[in-house]
N, C-alpha and C positions, 0 to 999 in steps of 0.2 A: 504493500500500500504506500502511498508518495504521502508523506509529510502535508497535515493538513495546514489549510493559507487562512483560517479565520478561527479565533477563539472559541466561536460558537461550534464548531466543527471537534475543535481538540474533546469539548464537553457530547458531544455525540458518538466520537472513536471510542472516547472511554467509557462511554452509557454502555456498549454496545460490550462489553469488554465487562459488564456488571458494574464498574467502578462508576459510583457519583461522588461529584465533586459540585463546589459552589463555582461561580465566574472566578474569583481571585487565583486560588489553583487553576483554574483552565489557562489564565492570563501568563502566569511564570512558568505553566510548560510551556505554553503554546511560543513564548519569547527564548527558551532554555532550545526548545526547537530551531526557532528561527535563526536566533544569534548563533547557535552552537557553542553556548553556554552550559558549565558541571549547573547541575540544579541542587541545593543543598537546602534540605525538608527537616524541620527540627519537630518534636513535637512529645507526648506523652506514649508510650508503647501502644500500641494497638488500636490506633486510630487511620490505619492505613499509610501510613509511607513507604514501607515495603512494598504492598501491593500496586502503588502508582508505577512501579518498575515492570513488575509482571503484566499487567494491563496496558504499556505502552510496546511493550514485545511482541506480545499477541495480537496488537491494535495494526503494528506497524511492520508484519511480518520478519523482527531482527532477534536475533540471537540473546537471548539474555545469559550473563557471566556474572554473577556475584561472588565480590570478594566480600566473606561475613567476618566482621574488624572481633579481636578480640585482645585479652592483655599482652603485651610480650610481642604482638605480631610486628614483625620486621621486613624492609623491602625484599629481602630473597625468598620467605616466603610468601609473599605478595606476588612477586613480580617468576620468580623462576629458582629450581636448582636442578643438580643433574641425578643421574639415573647412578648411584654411588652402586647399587649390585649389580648393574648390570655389567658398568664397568670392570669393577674386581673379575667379573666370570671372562671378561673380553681380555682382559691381561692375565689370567691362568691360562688361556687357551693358548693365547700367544706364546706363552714360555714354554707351554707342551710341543708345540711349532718349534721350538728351537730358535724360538725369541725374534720377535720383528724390528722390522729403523726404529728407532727409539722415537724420534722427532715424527715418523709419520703415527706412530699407534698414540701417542699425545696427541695431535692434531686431531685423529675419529673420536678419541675420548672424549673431547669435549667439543663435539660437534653436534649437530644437529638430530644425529640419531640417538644420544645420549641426553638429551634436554627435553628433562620437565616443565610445559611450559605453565607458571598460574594463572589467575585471574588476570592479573595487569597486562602481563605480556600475552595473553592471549585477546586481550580489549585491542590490542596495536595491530593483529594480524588482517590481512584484507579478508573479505566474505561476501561474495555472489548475492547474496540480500543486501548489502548495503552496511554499513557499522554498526556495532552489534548496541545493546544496551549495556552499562556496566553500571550494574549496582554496590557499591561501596557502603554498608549494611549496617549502622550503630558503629557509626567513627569515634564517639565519644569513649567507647572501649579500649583506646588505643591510646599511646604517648605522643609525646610534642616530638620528638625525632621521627617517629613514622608520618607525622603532618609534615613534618618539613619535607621529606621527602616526598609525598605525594602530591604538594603544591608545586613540587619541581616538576616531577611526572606531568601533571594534568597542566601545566604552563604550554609543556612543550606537547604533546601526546608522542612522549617519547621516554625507552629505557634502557642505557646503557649494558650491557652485558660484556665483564673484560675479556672473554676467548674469543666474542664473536665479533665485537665492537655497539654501535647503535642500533636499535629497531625505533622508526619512526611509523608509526599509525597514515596509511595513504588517506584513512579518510578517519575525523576523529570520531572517537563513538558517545554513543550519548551516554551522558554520565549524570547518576542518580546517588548523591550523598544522604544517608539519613544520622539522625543524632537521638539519642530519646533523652540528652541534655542532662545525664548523670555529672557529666561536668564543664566546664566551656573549650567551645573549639575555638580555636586561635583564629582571631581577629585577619589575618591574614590569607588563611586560607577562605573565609569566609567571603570575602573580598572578590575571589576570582571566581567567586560564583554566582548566581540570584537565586535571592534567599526565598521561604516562605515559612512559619508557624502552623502544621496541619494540628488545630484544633479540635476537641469532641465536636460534633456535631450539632445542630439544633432538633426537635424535634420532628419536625417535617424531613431534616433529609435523613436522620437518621433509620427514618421507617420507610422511606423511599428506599434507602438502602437496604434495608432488611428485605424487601419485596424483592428485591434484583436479585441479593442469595439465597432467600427461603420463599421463593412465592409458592409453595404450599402450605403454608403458613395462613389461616385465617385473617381475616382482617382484625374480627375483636383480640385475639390472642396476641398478635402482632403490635396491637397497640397498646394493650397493657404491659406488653415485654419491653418496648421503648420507654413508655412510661416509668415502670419501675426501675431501670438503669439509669434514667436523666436524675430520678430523684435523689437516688443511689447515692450516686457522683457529687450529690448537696453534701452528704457524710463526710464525717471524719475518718476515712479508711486509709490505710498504711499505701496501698492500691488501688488506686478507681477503676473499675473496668472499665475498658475502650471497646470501640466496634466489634471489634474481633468475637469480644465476649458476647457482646451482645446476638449476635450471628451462631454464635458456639450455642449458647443457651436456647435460644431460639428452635431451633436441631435438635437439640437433648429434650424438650420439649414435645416437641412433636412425636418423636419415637416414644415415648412415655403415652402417646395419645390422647393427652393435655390439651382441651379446647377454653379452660379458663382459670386466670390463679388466683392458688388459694396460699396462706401462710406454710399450712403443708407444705405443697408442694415444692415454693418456693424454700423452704428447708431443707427436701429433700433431695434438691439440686443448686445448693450454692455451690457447689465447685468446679461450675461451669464456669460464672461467673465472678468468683472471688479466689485467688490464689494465695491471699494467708491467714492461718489460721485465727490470728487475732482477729481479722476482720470477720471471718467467721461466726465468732465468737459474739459478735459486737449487735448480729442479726439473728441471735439466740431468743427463744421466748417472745416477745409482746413486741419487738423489735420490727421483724416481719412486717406482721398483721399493721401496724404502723405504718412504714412506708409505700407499703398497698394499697392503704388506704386515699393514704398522699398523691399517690398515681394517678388510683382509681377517682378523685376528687378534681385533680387537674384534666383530666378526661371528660366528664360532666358538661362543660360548653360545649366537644364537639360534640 
């Protein structure tokens, strides 16, 4: 599919894709597109920034490569390293040979047949669709040495390798930064991208979006499930649930064969929805029945 030429269009490729978004997101892909600009999405876990990756792949027929950041992660394995057994077994065989040029079985060793390539060096390689997607996954997991480095990277859409020399990207790929903002990303690498805050959502789209991944999902049911997660989210939870959950819960629902909630039920499936136990804890008893109510009462005008 060719790159869509109007805002309203980027909000139709992604509809189509399940993914809704408001105009503001439509606005900084649809410019992250045009400019061929990193798009860097900050936001609370599970409110969709991941998925804006996977939905512009599938949207835009390209490849998607996620590099998923974590503590410790370094440019080599980021970017590449070599095949260290395969090698060993290609130099025992050698010496069973009666031993080969020294300078040529160096040369194979770290050549192209022996190379691991990762995420990054694989985001540089050309591909018959067109540039791939690279999703760069909760950067905020990572150190200020691997940002420097990746602001190098993405300056240039390029990665040094010393046995080979340079790999430059013929065409750059689109690049999707996410953050869920455990800690600050440096001011700089921020810079060379366009930003956005993917926030919870409001109530309207977030049942819109519930309809796009569970449209078997009744409608009363659907909107007491929105309902009671918006209210949720008023709490003092260690964790607020995001879409994600709300979508998870919704599903667990329904295979329960759940057409209206009750405190029960909603007891007997917080762990759709809540991931610790304190918070658990907190919708124990009178709790529930409580903010159900609160749902159920903001519901009443429609």
């Amino acid at each position: 599919m060719t790159t869509p030429t109007t805002i309203d269009a980027v909000q139709d490729m992604l509809g189509r894709q399940g993914y809704v978004c408001g105009r503001a997101l439509a606005t900084v892909v649809f410019l992250a597109l045009r400019l061929g600009r990193p798009l860097f999405l900050e936001g609370e876990a599970g409110v969709g920034k991941t998925e804006i990756a996977k939905a512009l792949s599938a949207a835009l027929g390209r490849r998607l490569i996620r590099l998923q950041c974590y503590e410790g992660l370094d440019a080599g394995a980021a970017v590449y390293e070599w095949n260290f057994p395969a090698q060993m077994i290609a130099i025992r065989t050698a010496e069973a040979q009666g031993g080969a040029d020294r300078d040529q079985l160096q040369q194979e060793l770290f050549g192209p047949d022996y190379l691991v390539e990762r995420p990054l060096l694989q985001a540089m390689r050309p591909d018959e669709n067109g540039a791939p997607v690279l999703l760069i996954d909760e950067l905020d997991r990572t150190d200020e040495p691997f940002e420097a480095f990746l602001m190098e990277a993405l300056s240039d859409f390029q990665v040094t390798i010393p046995e080979l020399g340079t790999i430059k990207a013929p065409e750059p790929p689109i690049v999707i930064l996410t953050s869920n903002r455990t800690r600050e990303v440096h001011d700089a690498l921020k810079r060379r991208c366009l930003y956005h805050w993917v926030d919870y959502p409001d109530f309207s789209r977030e049942l819109e979006i519930l309809h796009s991944r569970a449209p078997e999902a009744a409608e009363t049911l659907s909107r007491q499930v929105v309902a009671f997660v918006q209210q949720l989210r008023t709490e003092d939870l260690f964790k607020k649930p995001g879409v994600a959950e709300t979508i998870d819960w919704a599903k667990c629902l329904l295979a329960l064969d759940v057409i209206d909630l009750s405190p029960e039920v909603i007891a007997d499936t917080l762990g759709a929805i809540l991931k610790y136990q304190d918070d658990i804890q907190k919708l124990q008893g009178s709790e529930a029945k409580r903010i159900l109510d609160q749902a159920r009462a903001s519901l009443e005008p429609a």
